[in-house]
C-alpha positions as a Markdown table, in Angstrom:
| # | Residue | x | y | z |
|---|---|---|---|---|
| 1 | Unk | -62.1 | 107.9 | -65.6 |
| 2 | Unk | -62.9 | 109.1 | -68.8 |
| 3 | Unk | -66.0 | 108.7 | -70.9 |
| 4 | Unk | -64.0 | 106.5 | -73.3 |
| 5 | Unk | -63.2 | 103.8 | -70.9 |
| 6 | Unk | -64.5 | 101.0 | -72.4 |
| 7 | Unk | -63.5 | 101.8 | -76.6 |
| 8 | Unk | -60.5 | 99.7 | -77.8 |
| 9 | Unk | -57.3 | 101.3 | -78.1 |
| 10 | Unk | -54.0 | 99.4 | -79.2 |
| 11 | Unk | -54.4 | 95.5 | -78.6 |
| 12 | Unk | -51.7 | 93.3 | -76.8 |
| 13 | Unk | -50.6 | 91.5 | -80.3 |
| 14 | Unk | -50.6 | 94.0 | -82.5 |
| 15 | Unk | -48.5 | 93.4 | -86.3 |
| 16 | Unk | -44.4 | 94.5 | -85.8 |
| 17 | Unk | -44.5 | 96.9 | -88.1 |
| 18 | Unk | -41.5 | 99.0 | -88.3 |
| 19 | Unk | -43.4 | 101.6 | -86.6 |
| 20 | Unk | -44.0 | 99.8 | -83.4 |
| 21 | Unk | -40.7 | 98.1 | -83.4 |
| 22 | Unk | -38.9 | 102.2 | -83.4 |
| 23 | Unk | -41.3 | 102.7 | -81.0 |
| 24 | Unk | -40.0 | 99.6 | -79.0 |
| 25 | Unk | -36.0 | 101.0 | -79.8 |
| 26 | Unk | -37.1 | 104.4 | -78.5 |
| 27 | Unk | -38.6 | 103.1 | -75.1 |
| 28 | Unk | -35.1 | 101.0 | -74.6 |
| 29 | Unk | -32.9 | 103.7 | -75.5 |
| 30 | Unk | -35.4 | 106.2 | -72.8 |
| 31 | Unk | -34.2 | 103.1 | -70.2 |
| 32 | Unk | -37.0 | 100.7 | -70.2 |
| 33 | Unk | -35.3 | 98.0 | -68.4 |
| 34 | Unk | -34.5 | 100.3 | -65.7 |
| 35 | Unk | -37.9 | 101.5 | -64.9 |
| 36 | Unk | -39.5 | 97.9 | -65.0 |
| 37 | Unk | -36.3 | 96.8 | -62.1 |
| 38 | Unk | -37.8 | 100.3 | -60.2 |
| 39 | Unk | -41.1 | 98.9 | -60.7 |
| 40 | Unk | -40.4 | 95.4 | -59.5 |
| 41 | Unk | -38.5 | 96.8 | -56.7 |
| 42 | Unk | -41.2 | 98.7 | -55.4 |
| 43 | Unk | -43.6 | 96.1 | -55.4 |
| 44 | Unk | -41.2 | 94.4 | -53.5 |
| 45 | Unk | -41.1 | 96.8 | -50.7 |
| 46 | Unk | -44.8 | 95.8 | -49.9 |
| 47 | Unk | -44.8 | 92.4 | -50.3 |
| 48 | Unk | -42.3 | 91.3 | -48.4 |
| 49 | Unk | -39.8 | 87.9 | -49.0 |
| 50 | Unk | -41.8 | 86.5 | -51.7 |
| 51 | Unk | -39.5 | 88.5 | -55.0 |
| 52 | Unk | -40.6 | 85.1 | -56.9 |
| 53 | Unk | -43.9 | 85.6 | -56.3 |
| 54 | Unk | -43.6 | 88.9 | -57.4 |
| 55 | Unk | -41.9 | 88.3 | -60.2 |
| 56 | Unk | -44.2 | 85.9 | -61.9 |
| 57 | Unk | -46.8 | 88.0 | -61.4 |
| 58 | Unk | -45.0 | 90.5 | -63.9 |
| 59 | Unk | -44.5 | 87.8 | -66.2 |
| 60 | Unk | -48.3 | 87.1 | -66.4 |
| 61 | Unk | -49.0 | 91.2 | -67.1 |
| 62 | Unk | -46.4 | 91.2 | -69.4 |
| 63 | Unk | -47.2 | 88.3 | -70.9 |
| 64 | Unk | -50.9 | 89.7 | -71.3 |
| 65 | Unk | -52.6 | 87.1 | -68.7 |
| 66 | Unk | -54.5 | 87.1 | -66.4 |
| 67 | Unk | -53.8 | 85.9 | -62.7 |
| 68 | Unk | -55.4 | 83.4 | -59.9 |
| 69 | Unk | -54.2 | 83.9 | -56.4 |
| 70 | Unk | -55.4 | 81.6 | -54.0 |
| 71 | Unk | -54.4 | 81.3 | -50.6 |
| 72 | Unk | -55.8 | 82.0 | -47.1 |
| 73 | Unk | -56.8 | 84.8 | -46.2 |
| 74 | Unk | -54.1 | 87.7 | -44.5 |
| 75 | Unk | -51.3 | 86.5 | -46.7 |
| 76 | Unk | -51.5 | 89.7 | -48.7 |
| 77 | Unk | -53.0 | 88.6 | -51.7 |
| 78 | Unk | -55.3 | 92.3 | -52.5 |
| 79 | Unk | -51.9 | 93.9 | -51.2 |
| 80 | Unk | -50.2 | 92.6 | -54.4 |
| 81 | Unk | -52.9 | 93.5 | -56.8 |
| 82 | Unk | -53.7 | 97.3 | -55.3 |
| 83 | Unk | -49.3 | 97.5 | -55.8 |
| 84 | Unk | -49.5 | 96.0 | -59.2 |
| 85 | Unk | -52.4 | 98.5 | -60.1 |
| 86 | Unk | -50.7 | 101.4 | -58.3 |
| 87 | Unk | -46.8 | 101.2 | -59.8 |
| 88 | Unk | -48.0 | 100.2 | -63.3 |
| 89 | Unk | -51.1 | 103.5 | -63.3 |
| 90 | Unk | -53.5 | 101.4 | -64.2 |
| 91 | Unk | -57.3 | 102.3 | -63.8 |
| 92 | Unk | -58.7 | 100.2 | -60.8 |
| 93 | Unk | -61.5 | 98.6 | -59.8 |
| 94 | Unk | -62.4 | 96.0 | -56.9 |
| 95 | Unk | -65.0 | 93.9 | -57.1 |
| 96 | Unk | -66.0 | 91.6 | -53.8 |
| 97 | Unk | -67.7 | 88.7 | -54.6 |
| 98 | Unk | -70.5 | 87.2 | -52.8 |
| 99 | Unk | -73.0 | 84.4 | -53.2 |
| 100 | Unk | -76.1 | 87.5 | -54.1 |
| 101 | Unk | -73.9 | 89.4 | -56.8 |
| 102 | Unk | -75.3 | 89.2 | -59.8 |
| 103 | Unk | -73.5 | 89.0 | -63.2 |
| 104 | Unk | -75.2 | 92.5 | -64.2 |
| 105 | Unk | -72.8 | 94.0 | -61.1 |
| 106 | Unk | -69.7 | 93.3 | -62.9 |
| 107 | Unk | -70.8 | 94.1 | -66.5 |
| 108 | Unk | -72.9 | 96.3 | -66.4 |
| 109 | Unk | -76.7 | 97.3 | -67.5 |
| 110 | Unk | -78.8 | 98.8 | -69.8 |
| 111 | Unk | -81.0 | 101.0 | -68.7 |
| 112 | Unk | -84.7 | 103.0 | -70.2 |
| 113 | Unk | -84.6 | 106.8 | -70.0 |
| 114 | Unk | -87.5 | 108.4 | -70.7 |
| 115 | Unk | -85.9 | 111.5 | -72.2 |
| 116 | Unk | -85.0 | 109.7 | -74.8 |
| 117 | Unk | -87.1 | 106.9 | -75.3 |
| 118 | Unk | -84.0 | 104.2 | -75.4 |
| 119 | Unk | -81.7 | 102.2 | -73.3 |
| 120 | Unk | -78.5 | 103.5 | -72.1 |
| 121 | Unk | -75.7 | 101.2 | -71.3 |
| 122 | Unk | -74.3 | 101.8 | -67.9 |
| 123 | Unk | -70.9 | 100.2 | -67.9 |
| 124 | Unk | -69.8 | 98.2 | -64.7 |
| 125 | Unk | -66.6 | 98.0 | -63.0 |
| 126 | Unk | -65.4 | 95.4 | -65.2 |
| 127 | Unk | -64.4 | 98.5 | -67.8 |
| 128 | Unk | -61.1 | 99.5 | -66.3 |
| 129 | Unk | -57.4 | 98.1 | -66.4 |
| 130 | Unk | -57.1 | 96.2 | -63.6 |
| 131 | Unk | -60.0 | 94.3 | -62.2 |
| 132 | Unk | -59.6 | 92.8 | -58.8 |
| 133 | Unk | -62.3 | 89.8 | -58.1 |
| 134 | Unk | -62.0 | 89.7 | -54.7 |
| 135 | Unk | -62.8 | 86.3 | -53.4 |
| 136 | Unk | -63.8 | 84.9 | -56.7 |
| 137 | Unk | -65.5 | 81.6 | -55.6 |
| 138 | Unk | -68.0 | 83.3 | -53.2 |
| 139 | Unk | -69.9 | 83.5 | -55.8 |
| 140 | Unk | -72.6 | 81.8 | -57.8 |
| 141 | Unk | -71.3 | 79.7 | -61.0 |
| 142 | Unk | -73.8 | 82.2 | -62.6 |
| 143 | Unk | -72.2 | 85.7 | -61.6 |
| 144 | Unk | -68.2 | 83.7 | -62.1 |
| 145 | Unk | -69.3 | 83.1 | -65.9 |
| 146 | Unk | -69.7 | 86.7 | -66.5 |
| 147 | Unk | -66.0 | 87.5 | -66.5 |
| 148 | Unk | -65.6 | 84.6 | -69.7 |
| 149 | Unk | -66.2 | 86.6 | -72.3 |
| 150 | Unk | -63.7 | 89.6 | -71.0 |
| 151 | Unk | -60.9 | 87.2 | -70.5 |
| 152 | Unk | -60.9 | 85.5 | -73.5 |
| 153 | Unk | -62.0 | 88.7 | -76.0 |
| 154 | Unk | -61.8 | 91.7 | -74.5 |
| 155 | Unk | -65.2 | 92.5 | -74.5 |
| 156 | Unk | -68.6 | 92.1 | -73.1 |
| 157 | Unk | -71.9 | 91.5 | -74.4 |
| 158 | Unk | -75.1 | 93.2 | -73.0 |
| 159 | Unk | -78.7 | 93.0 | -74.6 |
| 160 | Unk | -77.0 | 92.0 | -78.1 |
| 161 | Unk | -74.3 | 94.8 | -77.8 |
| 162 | Unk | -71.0 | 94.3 | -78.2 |
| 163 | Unk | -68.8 | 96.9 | -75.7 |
| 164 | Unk | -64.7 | 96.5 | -75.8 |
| 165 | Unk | -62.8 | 97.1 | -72.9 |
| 166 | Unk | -59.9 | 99.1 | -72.9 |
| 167 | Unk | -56.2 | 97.7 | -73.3 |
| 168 | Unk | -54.4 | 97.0 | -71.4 |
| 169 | Unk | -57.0 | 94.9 | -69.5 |
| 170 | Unk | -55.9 | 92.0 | -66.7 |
| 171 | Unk | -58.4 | 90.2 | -64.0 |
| 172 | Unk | -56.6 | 89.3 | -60.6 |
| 173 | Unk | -58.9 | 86.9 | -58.7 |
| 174 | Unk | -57.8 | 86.0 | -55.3 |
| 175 | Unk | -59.8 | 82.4 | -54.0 |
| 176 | Unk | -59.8 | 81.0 | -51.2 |
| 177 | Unk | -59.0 | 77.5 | -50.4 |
| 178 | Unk | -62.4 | 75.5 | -51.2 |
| 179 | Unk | -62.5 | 73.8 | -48.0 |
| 180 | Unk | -63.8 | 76.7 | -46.4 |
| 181 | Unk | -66.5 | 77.6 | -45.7 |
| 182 | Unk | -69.2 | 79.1 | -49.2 |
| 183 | Unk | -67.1 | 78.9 | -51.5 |
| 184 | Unk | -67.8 | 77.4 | -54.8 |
| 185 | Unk | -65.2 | 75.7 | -57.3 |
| 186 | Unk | -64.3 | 77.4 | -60.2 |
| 187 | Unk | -65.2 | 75.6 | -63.6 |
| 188 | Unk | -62.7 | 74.2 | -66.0 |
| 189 | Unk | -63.3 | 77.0 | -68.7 |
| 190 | Unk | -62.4 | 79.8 | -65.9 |
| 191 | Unk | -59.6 | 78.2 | -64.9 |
| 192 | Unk | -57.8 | 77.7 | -68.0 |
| 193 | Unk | -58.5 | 81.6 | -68.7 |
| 194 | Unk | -56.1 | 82.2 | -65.6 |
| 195 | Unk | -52.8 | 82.1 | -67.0 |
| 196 | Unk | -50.8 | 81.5 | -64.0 |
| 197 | Unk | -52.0 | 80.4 | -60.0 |
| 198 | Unk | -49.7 | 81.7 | -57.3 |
| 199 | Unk | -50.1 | 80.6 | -54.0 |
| 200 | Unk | -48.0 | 83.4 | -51.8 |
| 201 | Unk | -48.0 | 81.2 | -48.3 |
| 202 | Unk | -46.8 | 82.4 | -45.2 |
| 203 | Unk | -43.8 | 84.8 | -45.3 |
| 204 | Unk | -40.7 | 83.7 | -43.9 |
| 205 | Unk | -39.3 | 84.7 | -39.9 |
| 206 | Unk | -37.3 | 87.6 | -41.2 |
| 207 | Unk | -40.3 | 89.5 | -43.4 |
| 208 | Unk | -42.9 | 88.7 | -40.9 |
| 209 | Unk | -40.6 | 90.9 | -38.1 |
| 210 | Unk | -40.2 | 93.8 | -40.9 |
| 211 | Unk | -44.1 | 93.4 | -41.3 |
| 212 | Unk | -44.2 | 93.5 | -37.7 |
| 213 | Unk | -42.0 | 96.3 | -37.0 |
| 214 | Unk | -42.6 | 98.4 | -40.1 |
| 215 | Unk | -45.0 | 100.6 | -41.4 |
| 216 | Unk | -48.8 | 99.5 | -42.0 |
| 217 | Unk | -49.4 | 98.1 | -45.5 |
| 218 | Unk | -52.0 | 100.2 | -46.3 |
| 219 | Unk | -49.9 | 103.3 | -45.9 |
| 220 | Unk | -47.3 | 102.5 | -47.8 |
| 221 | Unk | -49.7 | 101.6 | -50.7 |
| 222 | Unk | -51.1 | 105.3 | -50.8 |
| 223 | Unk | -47.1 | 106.3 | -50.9 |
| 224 | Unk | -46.4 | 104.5 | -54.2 |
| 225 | Unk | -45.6 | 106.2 | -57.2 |
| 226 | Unk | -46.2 | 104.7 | -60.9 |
| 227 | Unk | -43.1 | 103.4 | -62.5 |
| 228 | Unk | -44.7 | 102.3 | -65.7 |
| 229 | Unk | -47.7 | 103.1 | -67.3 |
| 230 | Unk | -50.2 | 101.0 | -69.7 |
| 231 | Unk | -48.6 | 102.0 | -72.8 |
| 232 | Unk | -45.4 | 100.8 | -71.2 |
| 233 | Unk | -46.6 | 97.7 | -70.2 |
| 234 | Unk | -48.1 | 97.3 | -73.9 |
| 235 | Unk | -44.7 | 98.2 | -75.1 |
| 236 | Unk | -43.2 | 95.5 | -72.4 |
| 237 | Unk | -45.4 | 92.9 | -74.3 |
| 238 | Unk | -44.3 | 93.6 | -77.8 |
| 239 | Unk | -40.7 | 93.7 | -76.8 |
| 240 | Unk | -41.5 | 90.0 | -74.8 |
| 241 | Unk | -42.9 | 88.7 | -78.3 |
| 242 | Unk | -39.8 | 89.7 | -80.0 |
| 243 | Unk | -37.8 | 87.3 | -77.5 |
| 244 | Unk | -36.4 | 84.3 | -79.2 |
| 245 | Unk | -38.0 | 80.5 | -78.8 |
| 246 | Unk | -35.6 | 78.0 | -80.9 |
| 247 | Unk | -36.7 | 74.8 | -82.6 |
| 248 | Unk | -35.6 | 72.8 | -80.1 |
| 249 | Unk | -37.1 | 74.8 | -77.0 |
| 250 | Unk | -40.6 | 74.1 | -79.0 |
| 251 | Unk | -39.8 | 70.3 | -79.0 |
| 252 | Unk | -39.3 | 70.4 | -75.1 |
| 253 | Unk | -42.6 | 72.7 | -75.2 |
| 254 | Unk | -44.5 | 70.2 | -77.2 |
| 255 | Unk | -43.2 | 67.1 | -75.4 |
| 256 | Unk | -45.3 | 68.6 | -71.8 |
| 257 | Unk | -47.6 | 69.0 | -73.5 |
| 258 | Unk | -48.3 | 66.1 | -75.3 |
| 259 | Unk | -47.4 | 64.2 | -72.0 |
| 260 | Unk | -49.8 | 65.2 | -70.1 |
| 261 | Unk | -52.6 | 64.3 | -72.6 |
| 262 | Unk | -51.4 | 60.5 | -72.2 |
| 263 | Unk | -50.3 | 60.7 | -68.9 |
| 264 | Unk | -52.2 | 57.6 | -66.7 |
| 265 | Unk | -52.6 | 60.0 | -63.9 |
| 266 | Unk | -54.5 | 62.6 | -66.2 |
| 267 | Unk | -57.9 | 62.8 | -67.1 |
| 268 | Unk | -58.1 | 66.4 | -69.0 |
| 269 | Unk | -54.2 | 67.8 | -70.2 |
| 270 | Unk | -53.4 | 70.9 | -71.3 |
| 271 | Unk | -55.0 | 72.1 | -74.2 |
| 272 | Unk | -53.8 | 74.4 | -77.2 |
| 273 | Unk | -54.5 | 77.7 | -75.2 |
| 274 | Unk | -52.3 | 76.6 | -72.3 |
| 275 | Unk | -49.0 | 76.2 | -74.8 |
| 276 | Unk | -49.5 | 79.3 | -75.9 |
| 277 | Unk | -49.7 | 80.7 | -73.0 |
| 278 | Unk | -46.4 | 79.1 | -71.4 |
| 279 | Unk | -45.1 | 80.0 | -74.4 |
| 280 | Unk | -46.3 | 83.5 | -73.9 |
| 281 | Unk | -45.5 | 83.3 | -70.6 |
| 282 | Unk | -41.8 | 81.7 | -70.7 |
| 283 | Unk | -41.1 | 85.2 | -73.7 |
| 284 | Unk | -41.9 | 87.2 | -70.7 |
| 285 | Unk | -39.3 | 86.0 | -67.9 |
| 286 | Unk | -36.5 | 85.9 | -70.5 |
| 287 | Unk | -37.6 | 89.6 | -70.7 |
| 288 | Unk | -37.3 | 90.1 | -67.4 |
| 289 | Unk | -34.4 | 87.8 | -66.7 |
| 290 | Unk | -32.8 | 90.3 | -69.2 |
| 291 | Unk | -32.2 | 87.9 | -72.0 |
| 292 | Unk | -33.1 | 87.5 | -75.6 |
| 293 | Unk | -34.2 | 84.2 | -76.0 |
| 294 | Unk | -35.7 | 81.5 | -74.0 |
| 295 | Unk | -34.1 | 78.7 | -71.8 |
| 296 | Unk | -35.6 | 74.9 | -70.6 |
| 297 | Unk | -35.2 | 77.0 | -67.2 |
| 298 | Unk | -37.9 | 79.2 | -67.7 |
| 299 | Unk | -40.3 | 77.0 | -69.3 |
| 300 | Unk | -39.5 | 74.9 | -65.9 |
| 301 | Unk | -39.8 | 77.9 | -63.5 |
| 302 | Unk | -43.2 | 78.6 | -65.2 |
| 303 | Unk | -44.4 | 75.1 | -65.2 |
| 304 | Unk | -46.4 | 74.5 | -62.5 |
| 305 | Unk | -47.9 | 77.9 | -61.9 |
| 306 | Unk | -49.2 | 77.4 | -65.3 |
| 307 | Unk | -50.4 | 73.6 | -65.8 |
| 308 | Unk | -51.0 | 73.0 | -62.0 |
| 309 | Unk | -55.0 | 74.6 | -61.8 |
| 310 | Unk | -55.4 | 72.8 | -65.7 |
| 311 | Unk | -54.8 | 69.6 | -64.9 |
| 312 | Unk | -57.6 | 66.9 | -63.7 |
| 313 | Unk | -56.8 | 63.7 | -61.8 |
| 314 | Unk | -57.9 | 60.7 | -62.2 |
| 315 | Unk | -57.0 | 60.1 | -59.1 |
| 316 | Unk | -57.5 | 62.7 | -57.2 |
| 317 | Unk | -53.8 | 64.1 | -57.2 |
| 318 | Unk | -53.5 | 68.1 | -57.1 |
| 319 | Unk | -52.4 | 69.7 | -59.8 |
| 320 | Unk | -49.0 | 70.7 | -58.5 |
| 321 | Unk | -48.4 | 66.7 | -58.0 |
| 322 | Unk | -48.9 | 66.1 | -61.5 |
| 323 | Unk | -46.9 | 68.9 | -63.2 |
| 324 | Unk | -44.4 | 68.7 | -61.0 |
| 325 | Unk | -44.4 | 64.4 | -62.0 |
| 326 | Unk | -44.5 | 66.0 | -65.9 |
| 327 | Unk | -41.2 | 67.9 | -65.7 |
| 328 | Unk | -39.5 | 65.0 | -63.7 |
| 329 | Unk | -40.2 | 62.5 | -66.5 |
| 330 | Unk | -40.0 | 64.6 | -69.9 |
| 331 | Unk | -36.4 | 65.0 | -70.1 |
| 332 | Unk | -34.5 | 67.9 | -72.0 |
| 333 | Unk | -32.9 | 67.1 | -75.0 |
């Protein structure tokens, strides 16, 4: 990597100036459309019979979010991220999460050299542009906190210093279920920094023979091939905020949102960040639906991927109860 890793370079929401939007022409006319199917396609080819999966997960890049995968484990959950990392050419780092990792082990550290008489900044693997928590809630509260700051800003904070992190930058955390064994719940203010929470289950009769009778995964992750790059995907992005949200596709928006702040079965609803981010979210698979403006469908389809790991019961509900009781009761007008 080079020794510039961690300095800003263009940010996800930058102005549209007419610059950027010839730049955005230029990368449609040069068949940008076409290389993000390729890229969907190949990820595909590794993660077998889940293409919704797959394809939400390219909404949440696109979209600029960051992305929760929890499940069991042997479902393929680090297969996805090392193909995401892989087909898009982002920088990659892994980090496995355990109860003694310390926050300093993500971040980074300063330390003395006597040459010089000062402290040195030594970043972590959190500098990259793809950061794969493996097994997030093995670890402490403590060492989980330390990704806050990078989600939400880009940056990290060290002895008073301020270091960015490049762009683009995404987390993908897989968890594991919390009733087993150390694992520790993720707080509130982590989880609403997770844009969507995919759950990728058990694959189906037919993909579990091909993963049976086909080729090993790990070998066909060293065969992929990038399809995109990260000024592609920042270019994807600008082209997803261009994507049309009516007046009345706000009011639906709105009406979730406010419902499940007054909902019985709700203690905490979704809060400002999480409209912006379906909003976000529901721009990005239009884009990849091929369209120009949003629909109630995608808002729908995004739904519960999105508000499910937000929402608190009073109850004791999951999340995916309540959001899926939100969409059944806010009609569509």
């Amino acid at each position: 990597m080079p020794d510039n890793r961690y300095t800003a370079s263009v940010p996800l929401n930058p102005p549209c100036t007419e610059g950027i939007m010839s730049a955005i022409s230029t990368l449609r006319d040069e068949g940008l459309q076409q290389r993000l199917d390729a890229a969907m396609a190949q990820v595909n080819q590794v993660l077998l019979g889940k293409p919704r999966q797959v394809k939400l997960a390219f909404t949440c890049l696109i979209a600029g979010g960051h992305l929760l995968l929890e499940d069991i484990p042997g479902v393929g959950k680090t297969t996805l991220a090392h193909a995401l990392a892989a087909t898009f050419a982002l920088d990659f780092q892994r980090v496995q999460f355990t109860s003694d990792l310390l926050p300093s082990d993500i971040v980074g550290v300063s330390i003395y050299e006597r040459e010089t008489s000062q402290f040195r900044f030594h970043p972590g693997p959190i500098f990259t542009g793809l950061l794969l928590a493996d097994e997030i809630n093995r670890a402490s509260p403590k060492t989980q906190s330390a990704l806050l700051e990078a989600m939400a800003e880009h940056q990290v904070t060290v002895d008073g210093q301020t270091h960015l992190l490049a762009q683009p930058f995404f987390v993908v955390a897989t968890q594991n279920p919390l009733d087993l064994n150390g694992t520790f719940p993720l707080p509130d203010s982590q989880l609403d920094r997770f844009m969507l929470r995919l759950s990728l289950d058990y694959p189906d009769a037919t993909a579990e023979r091909a993963l049976l009778t086909g080729s090993d995964r790990r070998d066909l992750l060293a065969q992929l091939t990038p399809q995109l790059d990260g000024a592609a995907l920042l270019a994807l992005h600008r082209q997803a905020q261009t994507i049309t949200a009516s007046a009345a596709l706000l009011d639906y928006l709105q009406a979730l949102l406010a419902a499940s702040r007054r909902h019985a079965e709700i203690r905490v609803g979704l809060s400002p960040r999480a409209g912006l981010a379906l909003l976000s979210a529901a721009r990005a698979w239009a884009l990849l639906s091929n369209r120009i403006h949003v629909l109630p469908e995608d808002i729908q389809a995004l739904f519960v991927p999105l508000a499910a790991h937000r929402l608190l019961s009073v109850r004791g509900a999951s999340g995916d109860t309540l959001a899926r009781q939100l969409l059944a009761e806010v009609a569509v007008d």
